[in-house]
C-alpha positions in Angstrom: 68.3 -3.2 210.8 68.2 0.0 209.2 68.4 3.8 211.6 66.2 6.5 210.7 62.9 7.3 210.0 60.7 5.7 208.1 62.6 2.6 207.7 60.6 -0.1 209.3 59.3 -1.8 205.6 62.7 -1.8 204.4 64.3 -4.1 207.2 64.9 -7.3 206.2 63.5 -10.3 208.3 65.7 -12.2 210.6 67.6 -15.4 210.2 68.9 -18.0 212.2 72.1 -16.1 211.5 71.3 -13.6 213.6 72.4 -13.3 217.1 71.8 -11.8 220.4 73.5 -12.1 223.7 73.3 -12.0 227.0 75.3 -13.0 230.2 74.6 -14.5 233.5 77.5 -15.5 236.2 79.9 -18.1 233.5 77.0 -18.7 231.1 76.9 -16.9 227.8 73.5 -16.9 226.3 73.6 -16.9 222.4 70.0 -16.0 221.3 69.1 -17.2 217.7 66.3 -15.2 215.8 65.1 -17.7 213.9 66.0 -21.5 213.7 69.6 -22.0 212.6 68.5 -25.1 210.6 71.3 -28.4 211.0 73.7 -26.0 213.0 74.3 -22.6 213.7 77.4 -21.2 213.0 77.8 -17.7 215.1 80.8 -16.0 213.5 81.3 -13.4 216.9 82.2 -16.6 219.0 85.3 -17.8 216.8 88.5 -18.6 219.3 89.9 -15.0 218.1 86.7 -13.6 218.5 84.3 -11.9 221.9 85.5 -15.4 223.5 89.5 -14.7 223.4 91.6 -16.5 225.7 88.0 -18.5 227.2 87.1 -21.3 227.3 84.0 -23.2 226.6 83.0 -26.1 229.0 79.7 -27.1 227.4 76.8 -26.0 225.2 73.2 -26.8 225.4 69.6 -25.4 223.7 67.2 -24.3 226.3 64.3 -26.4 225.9 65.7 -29.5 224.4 67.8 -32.2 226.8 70.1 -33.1 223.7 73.3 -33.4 223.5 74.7 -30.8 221.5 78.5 -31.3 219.4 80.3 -28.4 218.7 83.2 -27.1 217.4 85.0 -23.7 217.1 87.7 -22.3 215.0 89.5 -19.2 215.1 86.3 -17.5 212.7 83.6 -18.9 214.2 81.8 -21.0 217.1 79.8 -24.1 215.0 76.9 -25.7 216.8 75.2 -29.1 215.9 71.2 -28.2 216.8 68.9 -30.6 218.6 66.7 -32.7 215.9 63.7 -30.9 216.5 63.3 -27.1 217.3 62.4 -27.3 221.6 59.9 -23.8 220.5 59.1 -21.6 217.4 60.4 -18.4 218.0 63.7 -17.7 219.7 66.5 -20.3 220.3 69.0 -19.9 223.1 72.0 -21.4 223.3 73.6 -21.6 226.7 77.4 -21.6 226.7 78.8 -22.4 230.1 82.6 -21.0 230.1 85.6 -22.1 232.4 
């Protein structure tokens, strides 16, 4: 997103690289803008990354009862998504931590 004035038709629209988060007791919510496609890959949750020295316990898309696989390296968290999007707007990931 761009700061000033005047910027609003410049932005560029969002992907499903794009991520916001939130927190709730042990669960990390990883807010996707747009549908990641086959997986999302969320670059901030690498094993050297935000999530340094935790651990995850389980992931899961709010709105879809799918199992999810997942891996993460020390770039970046990758995430299998469900077969079909559970909405059409925002995705959530829900990552329960240890």
């Amino acid at each position: 997103m761009l700061g000033g004035a005047f910027t609003d038709a410049k932005s560029q629209p969002f992907t499903g690289r794009d991520f916001r988060f939130t927190t709730k007791g042990k669960a990390l919510y990883a807010i996707a803008l747009d549908w990641p496609g086959p997986e999302a890959a969320i670059r901030s949750l690498g094993s050297e990354g935000a999530l340094k020295g935790r651990t995850i316990k389980s992931i899961r898309m709010l709105g879809s009862g799918e199992k999810l696989k997942w891996k993460q390296s020390a770039a970046e968290l990758q995430v299998r998504s469900p077969s079909r999007k559970p909405g059409e707007y925002a995705f959530v990931y829900r990552i329960d931590l240890e």
